[in-house]
KEVO-263455 format. One record per residue (C-alpha): residue number from 1; residue in three letters; x, y, z. Coordinates in Angstrom, 2 decimals, padded with zeros to 5 digits. Example, Ala and Ser with C-alpha at 12.3 -4.5 7.8 and 13.67 -1.06 7.14 Angstrom:
BEGIN
n:1 res:ALA u:012.30 v:-004.50 w:007.80
n:2 res:SER u:013.67 v:-001.06 w:007.14
***
This chain:
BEGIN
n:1 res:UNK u:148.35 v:052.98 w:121.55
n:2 res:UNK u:146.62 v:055.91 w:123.01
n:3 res:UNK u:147.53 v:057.79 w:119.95
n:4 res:UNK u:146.15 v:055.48 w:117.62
n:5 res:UNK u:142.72 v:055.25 w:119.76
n:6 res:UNK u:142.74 v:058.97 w:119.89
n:7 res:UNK u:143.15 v:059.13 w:116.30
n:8 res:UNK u:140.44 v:056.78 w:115.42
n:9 res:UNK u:137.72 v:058.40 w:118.09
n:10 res:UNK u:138.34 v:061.79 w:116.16
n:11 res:UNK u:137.96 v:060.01 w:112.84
n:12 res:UNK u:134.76 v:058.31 w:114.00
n:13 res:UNK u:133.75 v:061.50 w:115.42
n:14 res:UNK u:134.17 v:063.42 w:112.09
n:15 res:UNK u:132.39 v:060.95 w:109.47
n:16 res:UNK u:129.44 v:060.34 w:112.08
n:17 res:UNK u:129.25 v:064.78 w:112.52
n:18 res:UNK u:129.47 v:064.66 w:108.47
n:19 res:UNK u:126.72 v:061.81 w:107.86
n:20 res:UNK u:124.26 v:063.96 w:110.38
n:21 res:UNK u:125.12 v:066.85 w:108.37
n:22 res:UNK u:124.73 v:065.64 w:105.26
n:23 res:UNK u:121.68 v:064.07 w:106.00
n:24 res:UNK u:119.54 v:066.53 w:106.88
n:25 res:UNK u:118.16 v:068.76 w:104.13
n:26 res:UNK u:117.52 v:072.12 w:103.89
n:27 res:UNK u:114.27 v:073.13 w:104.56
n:28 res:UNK u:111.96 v:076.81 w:103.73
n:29 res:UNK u:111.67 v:078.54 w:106.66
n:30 res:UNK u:108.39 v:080.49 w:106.44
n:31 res:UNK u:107.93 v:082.35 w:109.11
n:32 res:UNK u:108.67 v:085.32 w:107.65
n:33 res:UNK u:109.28 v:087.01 w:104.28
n:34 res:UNK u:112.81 v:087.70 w:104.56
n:35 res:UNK u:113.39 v:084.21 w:106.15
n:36 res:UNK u:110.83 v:082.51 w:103.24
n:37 res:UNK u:113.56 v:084.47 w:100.75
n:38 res:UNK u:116.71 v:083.34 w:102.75
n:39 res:UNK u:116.43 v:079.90 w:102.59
n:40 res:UNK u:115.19 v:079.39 w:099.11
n:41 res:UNK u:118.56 v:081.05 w:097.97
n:42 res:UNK u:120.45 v:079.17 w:100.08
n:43 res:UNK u:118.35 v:075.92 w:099.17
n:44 res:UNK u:118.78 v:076.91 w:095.01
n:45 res:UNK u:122.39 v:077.45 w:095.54
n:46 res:UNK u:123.08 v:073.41 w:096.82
n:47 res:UNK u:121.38 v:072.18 w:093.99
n:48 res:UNK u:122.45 v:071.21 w:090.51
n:49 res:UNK u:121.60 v:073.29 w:087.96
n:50 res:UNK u:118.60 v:071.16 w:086.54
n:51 res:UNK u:117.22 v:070.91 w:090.09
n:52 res:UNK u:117.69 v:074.82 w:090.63
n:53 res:UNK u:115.50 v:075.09 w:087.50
n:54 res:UNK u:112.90 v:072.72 w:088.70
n:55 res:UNK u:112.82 v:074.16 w:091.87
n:56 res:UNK u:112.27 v:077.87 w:090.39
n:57 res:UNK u:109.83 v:076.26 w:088.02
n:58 res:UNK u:107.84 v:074.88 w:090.49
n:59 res:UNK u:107.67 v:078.25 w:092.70
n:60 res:UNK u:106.39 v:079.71 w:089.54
n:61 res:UNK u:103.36 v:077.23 w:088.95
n:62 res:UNK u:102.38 v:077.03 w:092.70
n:63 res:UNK u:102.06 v:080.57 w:093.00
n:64 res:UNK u:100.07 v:080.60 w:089.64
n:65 res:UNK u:097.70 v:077.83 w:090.38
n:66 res:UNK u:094.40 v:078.64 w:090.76
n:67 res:UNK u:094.93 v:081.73 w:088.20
n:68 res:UNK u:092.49 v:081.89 w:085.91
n:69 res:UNK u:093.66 v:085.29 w:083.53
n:70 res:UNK u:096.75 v:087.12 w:082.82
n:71 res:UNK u:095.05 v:090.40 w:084.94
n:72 res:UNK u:094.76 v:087.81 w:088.11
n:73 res:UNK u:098.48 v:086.87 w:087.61
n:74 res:UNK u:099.53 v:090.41 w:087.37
n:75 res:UNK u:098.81 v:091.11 w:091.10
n:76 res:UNK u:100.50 v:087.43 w:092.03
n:77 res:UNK u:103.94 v:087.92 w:094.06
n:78 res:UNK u:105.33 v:084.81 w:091.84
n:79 res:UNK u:108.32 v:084.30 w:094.37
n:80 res:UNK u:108.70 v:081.83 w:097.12
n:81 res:UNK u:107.20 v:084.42 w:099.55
n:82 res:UNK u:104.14 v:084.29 w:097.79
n:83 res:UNK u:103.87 v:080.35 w:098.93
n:84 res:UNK u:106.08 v:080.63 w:101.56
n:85 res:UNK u:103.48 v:079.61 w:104.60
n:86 res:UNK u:102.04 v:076.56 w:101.62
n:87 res:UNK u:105.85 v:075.36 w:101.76
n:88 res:UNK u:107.02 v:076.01 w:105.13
n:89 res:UNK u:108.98 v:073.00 w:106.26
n:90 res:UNK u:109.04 v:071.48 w:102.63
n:91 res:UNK u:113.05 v:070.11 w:101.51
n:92 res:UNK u:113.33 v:071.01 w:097.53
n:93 res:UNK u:112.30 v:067.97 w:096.25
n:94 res:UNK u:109.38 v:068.06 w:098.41
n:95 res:UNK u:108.58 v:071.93 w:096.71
n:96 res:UNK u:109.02 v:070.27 w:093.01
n:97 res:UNK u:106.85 v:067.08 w:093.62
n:98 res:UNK u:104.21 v:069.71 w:095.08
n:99 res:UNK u:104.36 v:071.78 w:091.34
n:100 res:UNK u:103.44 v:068.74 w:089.53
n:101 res:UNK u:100.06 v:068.92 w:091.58
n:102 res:UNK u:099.47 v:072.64 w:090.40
n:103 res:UNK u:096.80 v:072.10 w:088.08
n:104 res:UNK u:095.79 v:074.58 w:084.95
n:105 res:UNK u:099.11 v:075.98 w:085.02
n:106 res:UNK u:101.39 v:074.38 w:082.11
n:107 res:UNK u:105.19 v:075.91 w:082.31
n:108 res:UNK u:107.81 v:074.17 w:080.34
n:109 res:UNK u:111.58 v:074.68 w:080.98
n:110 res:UNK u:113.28 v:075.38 w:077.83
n:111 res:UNK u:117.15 v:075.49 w:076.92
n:112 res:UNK u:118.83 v:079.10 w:076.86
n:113 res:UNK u:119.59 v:079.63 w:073.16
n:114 res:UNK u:122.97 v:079.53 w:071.93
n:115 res:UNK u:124.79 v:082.98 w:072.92
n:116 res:UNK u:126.35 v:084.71 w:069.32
n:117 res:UNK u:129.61 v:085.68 w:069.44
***
């Protein structure tokens, strides 16, 4: 009987520890560059590939909102650092509903063409 009890407490223990994991999302830390650039990688890397390009696309149009020439974007850092204190906090969905906002920037994803062999 104690076995059994035992068994089941260390089951309960594990899905509840695995739910709380699961559950929380992973979030930009901003507080610094290096920090801004470590946790977007490890964010991109969870995600599906169509939500790693989302993601990337909407780095790209925050960071270029607001641009009004090609000379302006030139100087742009067009990586999460150069949002990172604008996202600080923000889960990846949060980061790709906030691109949609970016306005005068229009940046379609495209497929990869077909590699010749």
């Amino acid at each position: 009987m104690k076995w059994t009890f035992r068994c089941l407490l260390l089951t309960l223990l594990l899905v509840v520890g695995g739910i709380a994991t699961a559950a929380e999302p992973l979030r930009i830390d901003g507080s610094s560059a290096e920090a801004a650039k470590a946790s977007y990688l490890k964010m991109a890397k969870k995600l599906p590939p169509a939500q790693q390009q989302a993601l990337g696309l909407a780095v790209l149009k925050l960071n270029l909102d607001g641009v009004q020439s090609a000379y302006q974007a030139m100087d742009r850092d067009t990586s999460i650092v150069g949002i990172r204190e604008r996202v600080d906090g923000m889960t990846a969905e949060e980061i790709i509903a906030l691109g949609e906002t970016a306005t005068g920037v229009k940046i379609e994803a495209v497929p990869a063409p077909a590699s010749a062999h």
